[in-house]
N, C-alpha and C positions, 0 to 999 in steps of 0.2 A: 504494500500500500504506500502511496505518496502521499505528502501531507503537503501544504501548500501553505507557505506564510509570509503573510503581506499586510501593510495598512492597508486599511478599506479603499483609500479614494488612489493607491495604487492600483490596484485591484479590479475597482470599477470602471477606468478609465478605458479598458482594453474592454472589457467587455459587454460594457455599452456598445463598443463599437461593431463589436462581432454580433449580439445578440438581436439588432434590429430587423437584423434579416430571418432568424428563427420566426416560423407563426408561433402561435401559442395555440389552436386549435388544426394542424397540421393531420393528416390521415395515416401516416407512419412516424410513431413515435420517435425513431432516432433522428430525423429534424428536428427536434426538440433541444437537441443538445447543445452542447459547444466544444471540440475538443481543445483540451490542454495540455499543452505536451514542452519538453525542454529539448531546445536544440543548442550547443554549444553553452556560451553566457547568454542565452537569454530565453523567455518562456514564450510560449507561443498559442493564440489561441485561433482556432478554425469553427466556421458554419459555413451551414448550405441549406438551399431550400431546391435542390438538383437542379437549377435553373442558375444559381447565381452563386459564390463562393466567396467569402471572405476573409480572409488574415490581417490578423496585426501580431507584432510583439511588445512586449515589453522589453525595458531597462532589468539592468542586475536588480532589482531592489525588491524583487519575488524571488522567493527562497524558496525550491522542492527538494522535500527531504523523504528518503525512504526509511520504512520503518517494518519492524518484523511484526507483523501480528497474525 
């Protein structure tokens, strides 16, 4: 499991941006999402509504840490 740690308005900044494009009433739920993932220094977040794609990243100042559970 990854744990994700960040100030909020770090946080929300990216995924405001990603998240406009999710519906919230969509007919397959994994548009629903948002993925986040780490690429080198910095975290990355992706959506789609299979017509349209978005990314942004963040700065270092999102911390993913993995943890044994």
């Amino acid at each position: 499991m990854l744990i994700l740690q960040a100030e909020r308005d770090t946080l929300l900044k990216p995924l405001l941006a990603v998240t406009g494009i999710v519906e919230r009433r969509h007919t397959l739920p994994i548009l629903s999402n948002v993925l986040i993932e780490k690429k080198g220094g910095q975290v990355g977040f992706l959506a789609t509504d299979l017509e349209i794609q978005i990314t942004t990243a963040s700065a270092d100042e999102l911390v993913l840490t993995k943890t044994s559970a």
